[in-house]
C-alpha positions as a Markdown table, in Angstrom:
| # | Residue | x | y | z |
|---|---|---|---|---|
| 1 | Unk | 0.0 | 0.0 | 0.0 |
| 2 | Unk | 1.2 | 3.1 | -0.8 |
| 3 | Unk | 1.7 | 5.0 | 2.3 |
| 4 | Unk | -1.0 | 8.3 | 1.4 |
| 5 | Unk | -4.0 | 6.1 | 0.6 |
| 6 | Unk | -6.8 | 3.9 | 2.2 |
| 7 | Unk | -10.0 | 2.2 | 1.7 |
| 8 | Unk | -13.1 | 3.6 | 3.6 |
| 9 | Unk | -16.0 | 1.7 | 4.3 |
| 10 | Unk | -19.1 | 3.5 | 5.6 |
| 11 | Unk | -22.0 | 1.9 | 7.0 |
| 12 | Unk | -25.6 | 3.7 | 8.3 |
| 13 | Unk | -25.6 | 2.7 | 12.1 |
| 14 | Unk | -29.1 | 2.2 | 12.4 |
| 15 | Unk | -28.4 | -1.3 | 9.8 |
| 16 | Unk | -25.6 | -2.8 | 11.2 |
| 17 | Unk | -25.2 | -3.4 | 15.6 |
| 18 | Unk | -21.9 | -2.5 | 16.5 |
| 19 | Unk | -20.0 | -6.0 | 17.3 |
| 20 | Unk | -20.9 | -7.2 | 14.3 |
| 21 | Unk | -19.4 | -4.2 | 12.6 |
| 22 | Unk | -16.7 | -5.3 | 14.9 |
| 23 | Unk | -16.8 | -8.6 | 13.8 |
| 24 | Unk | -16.6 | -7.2 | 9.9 |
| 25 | Unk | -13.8 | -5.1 | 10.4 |
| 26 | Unk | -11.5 | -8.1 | 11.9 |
| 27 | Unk | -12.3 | -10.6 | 9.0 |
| 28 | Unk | -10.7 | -7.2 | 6.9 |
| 29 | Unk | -7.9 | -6.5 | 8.8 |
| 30 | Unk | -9.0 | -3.2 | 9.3 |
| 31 | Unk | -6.4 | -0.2 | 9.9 |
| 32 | Unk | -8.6 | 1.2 | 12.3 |
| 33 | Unk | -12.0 | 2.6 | 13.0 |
| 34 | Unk | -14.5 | 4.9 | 14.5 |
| 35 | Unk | -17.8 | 6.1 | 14.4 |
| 36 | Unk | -19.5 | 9.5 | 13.7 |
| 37 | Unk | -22.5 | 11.2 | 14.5 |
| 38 | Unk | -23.9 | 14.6 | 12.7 |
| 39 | Unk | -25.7 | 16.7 | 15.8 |
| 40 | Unk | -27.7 | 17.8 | 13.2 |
| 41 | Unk | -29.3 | 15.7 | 11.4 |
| 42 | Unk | -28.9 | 12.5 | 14.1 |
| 43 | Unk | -27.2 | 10.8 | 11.4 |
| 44 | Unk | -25.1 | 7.7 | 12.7 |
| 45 | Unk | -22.4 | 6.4 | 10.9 |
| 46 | Unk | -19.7 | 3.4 | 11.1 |
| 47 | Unk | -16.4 | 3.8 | 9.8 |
| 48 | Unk | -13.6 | 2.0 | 9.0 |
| 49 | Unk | -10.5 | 1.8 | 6.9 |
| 50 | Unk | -8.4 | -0.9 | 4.9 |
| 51 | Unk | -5.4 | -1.1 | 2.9 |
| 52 | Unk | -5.4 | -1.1 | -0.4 |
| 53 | Unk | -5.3 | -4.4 | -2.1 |
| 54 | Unk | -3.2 | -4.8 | -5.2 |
| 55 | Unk | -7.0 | -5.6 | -7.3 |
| 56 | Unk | -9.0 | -2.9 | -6.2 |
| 57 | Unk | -12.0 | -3.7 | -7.6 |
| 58 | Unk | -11.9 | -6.7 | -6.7 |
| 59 | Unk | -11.8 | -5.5 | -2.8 |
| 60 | Unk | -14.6 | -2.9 | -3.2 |
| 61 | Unk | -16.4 | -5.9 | -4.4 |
| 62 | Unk | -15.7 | -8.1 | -1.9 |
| 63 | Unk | -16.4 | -5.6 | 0.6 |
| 64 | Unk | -20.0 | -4.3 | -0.6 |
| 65 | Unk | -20.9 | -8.7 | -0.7 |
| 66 | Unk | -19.7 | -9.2 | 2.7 |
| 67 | Unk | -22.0 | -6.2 | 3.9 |
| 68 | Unk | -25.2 | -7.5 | 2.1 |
| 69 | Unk | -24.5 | -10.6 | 3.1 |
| 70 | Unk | -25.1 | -9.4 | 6.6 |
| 71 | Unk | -28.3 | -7.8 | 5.4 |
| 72 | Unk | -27.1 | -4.3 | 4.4 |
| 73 | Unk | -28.5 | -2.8 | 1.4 |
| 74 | Unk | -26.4 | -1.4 | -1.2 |
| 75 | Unk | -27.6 | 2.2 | -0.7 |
| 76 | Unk | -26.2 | 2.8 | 3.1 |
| 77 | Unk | -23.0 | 1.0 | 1.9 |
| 78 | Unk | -20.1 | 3.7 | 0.8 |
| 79 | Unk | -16.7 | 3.2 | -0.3 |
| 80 | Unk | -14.4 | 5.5 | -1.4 |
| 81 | Unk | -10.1 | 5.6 | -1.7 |
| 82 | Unk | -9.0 | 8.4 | 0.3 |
| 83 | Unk | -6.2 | 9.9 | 0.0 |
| 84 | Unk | -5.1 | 10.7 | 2.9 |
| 85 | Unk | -3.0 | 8.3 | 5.2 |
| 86 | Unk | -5.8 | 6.4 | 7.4 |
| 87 | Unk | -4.1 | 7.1 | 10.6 |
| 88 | Unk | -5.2 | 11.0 | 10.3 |
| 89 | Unk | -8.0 | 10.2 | 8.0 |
| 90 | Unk | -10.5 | 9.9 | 10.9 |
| 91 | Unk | -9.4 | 13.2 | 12.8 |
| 92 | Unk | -11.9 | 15.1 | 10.2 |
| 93 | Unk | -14.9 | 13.2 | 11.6 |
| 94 | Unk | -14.1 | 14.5 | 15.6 |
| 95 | Unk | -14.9 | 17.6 | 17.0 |
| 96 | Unk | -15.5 | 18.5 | 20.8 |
| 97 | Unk | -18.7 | 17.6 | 21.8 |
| 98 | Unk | -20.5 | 19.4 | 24.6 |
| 99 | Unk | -22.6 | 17.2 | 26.9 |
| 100 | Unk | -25.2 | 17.8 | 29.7 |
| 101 | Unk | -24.4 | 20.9 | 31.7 |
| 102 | Unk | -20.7 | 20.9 | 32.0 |
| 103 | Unk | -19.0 | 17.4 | 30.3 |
| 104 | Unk | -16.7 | 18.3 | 27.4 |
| 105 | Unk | -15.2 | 14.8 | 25.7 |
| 106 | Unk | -12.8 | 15.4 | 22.9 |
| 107 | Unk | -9.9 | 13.9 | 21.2 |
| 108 | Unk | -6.4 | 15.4 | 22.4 |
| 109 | Unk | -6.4 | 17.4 | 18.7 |
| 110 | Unk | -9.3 | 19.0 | 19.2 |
| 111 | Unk | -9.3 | 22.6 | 21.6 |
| 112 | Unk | -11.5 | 22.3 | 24.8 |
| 113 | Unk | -14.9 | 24.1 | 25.0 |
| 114 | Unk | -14.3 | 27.5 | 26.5 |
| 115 | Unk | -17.4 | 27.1 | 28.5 |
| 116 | Unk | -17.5 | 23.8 | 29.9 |
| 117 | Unk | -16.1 | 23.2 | 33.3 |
| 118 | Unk | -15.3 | 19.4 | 33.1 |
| 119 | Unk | -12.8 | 18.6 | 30.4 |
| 120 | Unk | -12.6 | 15.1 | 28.9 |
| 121 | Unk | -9.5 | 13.7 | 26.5 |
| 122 | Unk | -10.0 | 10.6 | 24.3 |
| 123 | Unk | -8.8 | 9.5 | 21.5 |
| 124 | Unk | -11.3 | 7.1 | 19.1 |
| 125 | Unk | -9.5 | 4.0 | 19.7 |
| 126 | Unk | -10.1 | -0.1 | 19.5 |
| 127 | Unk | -12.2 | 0.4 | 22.7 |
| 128 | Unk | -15.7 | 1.4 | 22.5 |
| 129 | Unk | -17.0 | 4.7 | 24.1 |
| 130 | Unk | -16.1 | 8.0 | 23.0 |
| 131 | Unk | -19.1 | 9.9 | 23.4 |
| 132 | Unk | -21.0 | 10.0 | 20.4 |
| 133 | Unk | -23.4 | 7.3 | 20.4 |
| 134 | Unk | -26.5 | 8.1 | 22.1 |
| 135 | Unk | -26.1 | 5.3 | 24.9 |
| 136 | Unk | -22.9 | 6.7 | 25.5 |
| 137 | Unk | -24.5 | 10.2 | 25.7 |
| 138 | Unk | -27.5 | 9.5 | 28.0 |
| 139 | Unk | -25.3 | 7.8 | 30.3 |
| 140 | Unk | -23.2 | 10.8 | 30.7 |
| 141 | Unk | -26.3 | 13.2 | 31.5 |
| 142 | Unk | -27.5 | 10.0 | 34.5 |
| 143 | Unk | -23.8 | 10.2 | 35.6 |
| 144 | Unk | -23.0 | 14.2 | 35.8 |
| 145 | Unk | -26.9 | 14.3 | 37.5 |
| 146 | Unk | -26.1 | 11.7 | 40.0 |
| 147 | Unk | -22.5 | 13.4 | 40.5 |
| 148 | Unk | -22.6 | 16.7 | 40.4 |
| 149 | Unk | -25.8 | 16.7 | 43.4 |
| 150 | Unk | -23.4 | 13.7 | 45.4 |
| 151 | Unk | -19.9 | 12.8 | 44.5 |
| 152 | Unk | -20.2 | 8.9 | 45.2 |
| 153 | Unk | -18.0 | 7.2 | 46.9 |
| 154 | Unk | -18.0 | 4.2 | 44.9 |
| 155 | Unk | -18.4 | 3.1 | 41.5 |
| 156 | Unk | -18.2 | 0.6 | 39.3 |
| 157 | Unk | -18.1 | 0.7 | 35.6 |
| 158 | Unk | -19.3 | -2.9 | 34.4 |
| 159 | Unk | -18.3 | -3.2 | 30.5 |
| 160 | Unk | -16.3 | -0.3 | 30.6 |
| 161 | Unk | -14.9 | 0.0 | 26.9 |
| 162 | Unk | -12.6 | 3.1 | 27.0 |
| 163 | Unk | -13.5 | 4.4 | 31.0 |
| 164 | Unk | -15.3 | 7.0 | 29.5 |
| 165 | Unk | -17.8 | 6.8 | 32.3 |
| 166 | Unk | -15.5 | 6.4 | 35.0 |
| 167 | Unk | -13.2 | 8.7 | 33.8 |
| 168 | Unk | -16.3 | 11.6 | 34.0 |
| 169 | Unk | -17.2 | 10.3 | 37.5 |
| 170 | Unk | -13.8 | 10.6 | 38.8 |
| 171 | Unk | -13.5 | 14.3 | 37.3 |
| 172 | Unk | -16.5 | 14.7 | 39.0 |
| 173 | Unk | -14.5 | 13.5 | 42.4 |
| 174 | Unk | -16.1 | 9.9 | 42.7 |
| 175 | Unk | -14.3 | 7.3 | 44.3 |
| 176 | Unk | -12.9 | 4.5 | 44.4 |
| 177 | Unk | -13.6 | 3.6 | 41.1 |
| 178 | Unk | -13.4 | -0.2 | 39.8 |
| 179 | Unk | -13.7 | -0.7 | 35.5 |
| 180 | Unk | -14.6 | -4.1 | 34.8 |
| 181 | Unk | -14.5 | -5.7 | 31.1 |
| 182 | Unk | -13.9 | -9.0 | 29.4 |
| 183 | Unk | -11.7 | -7.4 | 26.4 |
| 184 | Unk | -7.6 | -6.9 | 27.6 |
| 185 | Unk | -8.0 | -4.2 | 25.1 |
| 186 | Unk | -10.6 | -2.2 | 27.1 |
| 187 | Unk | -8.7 | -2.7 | 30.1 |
| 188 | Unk | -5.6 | -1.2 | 29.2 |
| 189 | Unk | -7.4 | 1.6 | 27.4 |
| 190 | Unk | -9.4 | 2.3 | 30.4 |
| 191 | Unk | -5.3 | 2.5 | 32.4 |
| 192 | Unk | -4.1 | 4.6 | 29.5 |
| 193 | Unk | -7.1 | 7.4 | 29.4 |
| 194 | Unk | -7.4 | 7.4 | 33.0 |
| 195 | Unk | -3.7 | 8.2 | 32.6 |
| 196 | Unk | -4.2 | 11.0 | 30.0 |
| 197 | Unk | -7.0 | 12.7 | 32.1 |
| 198 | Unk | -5.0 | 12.3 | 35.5 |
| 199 | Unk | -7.5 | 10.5 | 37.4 |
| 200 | Unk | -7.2 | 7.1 | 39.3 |
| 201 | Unk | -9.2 | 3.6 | 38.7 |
| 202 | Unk | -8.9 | 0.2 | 39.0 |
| 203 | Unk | -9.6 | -1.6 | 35.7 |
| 204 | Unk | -9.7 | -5.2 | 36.0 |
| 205 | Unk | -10.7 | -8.0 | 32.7 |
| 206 | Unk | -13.9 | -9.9 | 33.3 |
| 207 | Unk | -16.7 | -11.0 | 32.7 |
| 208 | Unk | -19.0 | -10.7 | 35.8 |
| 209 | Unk | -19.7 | -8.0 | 38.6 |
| 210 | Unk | -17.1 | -8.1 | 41.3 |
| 211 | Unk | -19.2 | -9.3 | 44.4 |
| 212 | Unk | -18.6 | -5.7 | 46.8 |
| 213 | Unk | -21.1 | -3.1 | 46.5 |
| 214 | Unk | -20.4 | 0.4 | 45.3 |
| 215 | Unk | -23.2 | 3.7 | 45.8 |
| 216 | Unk | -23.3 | 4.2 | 42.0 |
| 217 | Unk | -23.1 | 1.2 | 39.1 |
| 218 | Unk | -23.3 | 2.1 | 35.4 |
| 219 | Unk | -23.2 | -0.9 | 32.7 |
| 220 | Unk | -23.6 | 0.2 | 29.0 |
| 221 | Unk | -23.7 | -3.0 | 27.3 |
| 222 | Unk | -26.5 | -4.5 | 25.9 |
| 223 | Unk | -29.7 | -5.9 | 26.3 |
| 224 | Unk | -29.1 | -9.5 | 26.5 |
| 225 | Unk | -26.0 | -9.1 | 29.1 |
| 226 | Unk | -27.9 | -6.8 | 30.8 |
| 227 | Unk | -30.6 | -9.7 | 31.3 |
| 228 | Unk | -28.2 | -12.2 | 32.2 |
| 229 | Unk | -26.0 | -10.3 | 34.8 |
| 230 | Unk | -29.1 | -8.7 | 36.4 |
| 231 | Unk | -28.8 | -10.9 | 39.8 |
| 232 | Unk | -25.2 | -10.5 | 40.5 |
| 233 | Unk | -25.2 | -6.4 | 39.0 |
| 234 | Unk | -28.3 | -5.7 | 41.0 |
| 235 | Unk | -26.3 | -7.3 | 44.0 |
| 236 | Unk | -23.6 | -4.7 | 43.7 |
| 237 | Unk | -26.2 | -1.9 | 43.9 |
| 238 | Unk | -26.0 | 0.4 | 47.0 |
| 239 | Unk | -28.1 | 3.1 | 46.3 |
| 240 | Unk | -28.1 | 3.9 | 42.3 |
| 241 | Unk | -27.6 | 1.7 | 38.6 |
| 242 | Unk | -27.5 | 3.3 | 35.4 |
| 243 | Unk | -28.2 | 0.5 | 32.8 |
| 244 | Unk | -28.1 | 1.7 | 28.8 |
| 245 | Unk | -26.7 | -0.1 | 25.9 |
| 246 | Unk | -30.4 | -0.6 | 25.0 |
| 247 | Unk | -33.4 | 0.4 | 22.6 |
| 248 | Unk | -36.4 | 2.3 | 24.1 |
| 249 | Unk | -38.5 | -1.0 | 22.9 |
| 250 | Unk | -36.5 | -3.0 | 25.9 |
| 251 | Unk | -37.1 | -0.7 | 28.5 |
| 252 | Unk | -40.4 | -2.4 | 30.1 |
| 253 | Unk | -38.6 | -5.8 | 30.1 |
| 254 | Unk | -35.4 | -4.5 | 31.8 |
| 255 | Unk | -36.8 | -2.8 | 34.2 |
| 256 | Unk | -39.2 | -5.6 | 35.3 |
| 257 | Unk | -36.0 | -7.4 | 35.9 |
| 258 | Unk | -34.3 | -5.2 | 37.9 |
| 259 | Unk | -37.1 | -4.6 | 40.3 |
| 260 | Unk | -37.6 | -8.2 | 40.7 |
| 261 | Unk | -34.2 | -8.1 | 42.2 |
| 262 | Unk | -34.9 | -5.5 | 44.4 |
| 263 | Unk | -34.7 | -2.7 | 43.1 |
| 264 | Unk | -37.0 | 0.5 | 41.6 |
| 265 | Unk | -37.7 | 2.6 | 39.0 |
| 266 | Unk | -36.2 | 5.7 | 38.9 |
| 267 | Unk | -35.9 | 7.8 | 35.6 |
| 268 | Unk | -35.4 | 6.6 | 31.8 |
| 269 | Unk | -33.4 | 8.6 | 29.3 |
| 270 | Unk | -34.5 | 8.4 | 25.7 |
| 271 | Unk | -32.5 | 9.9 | 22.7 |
| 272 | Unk | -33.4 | 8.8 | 19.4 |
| 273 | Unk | -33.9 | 5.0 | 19.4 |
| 274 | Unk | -31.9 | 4.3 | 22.6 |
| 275 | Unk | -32.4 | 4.5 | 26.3 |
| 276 | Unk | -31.3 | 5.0 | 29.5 |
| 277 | Unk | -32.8 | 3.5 | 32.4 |
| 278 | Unk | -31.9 | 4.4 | 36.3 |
| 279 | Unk | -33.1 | 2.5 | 39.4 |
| 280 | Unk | -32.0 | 3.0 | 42.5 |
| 281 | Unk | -32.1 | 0.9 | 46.2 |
């Protein structure tokens, strides 16, 4: 591959879940990818980029079948050669992004927001969870509400992709704060951005809630985890969960599942398709 040129592949989010975009970019060998929202218009997007093969046709081709094999159709399916070098390709789709009443998450080349109070770095990585994805978002607004009215002085960050939720607890002085996922990836990323925004956390790989308690749990994973873990996350509840990863369609069934383990209703969070839901003790 020339060293000034990549393949992009964009995908509409709302046709293709995010692991098995996940899944589609390792049987590519992707370079790298991210994702990108337009506050405008709401429109989601996946991205990610390949090198170019030596039959480039035959790779746009391959591509586009693999895609509508998965049940994509060929109009939310884009791919272009850019000509830029993919590793600063995906800067262009970033931009600070202002959330709830003080959060500001950006990328380390992007200026913070004059007027926001509580300044977030992180770079669009392997790990999940940058701030742009309406789960993402909700559970930021639930976490500076809960925060910024009583610093808690535990938490744990079940499925914590990037720490991006810990991270804006702990600038938010919360405590004692535990990140807990089953990809080694997300663990060091957690180490490495809690590093970059000088806070402290303790991010440990697995699959299944510690068995202490904190005072506030978030978990922004999906629906069927959710389901499955309820018991032994609703056991690590002291006084408030913030559960997302989830569409507004599952909220009923989630939260007749959590309150059958104790605990109750508190707000839900909708933004587009997606939800938030918060119980507490």
């Amino acid at each position: 591959m020339q060293n000034n040129t990549c393949v992009e592949l964009r995908i509409d989010a709302s046709v293709i879940d995010e692991e098995v975009f996940d899944e589609l970019m390792n049987a590519f060998s992707a370079l790298g990818g991210s994702e990108e929202s337009n506050q405008i218009t709401g429109q989601h997007e996946r991205i990610a980029w390949f090198e170019v093969a030596n039959n480039q046709e035959e790779q746009y081709l391959r591509l586009s079948t693999a895609v509508q094999v998965l049940g994509v159709t060929k109009q939310n399916i884009h791919i272009t050669t850019l000509s830029d070098d993919w590793a600063t390709a995906w800067q262009d789709h970033w931009t600070a992004m202002p959330i709830g009443k003080s959060l500001c998450v950006r990328p380390s080349f992007c200026d913070a927001l004059p007027d926001r109070s509580i300044d977030i770095v992180l770079d669009p990585g392997q790990a999940f969870g940058t701030g742009t994805h309406p789960t993402t978002y909700l559970c930021l607004e639930a976490i500076e509400d809960y925060c910024l009215n009583h610093a808690p002085q535990s938490l744990l960050d079940m499925g914590a992709g990037s720490g991006l939720l810990a991270i804006a607890a702990a600038k938010m002085n919360a405590a004692n704060i535990v990140c807990v996922d089953y990809d080694p990836l997300s663990v060091e990323a957690c180490e490495i951005n809690a590093g970059i925004n000088d806070v402290n956390l303790q991010s440990i790989l697995g699959d299944t809630p510690p068995s202490q308690t904190f005072e506030l749990v978030v978990a922004n994973i999906l629906y069927n985890p959710l389901i499955e873990m309820a018991a032994p996350l609703a056991a690590t509840v002291e006084k408030y969960l913030v559960l997302s990863g989830i569409l507004e369609t599952q909220v009923p069934s989630l939260i007749k599942t959590y309150t059958e383990h104790g605990l109750k209703h508190h707000n839900t969070r909708i933004k587009e398709e997606w939800a938030v839901v918060e119980l507490i003790r």
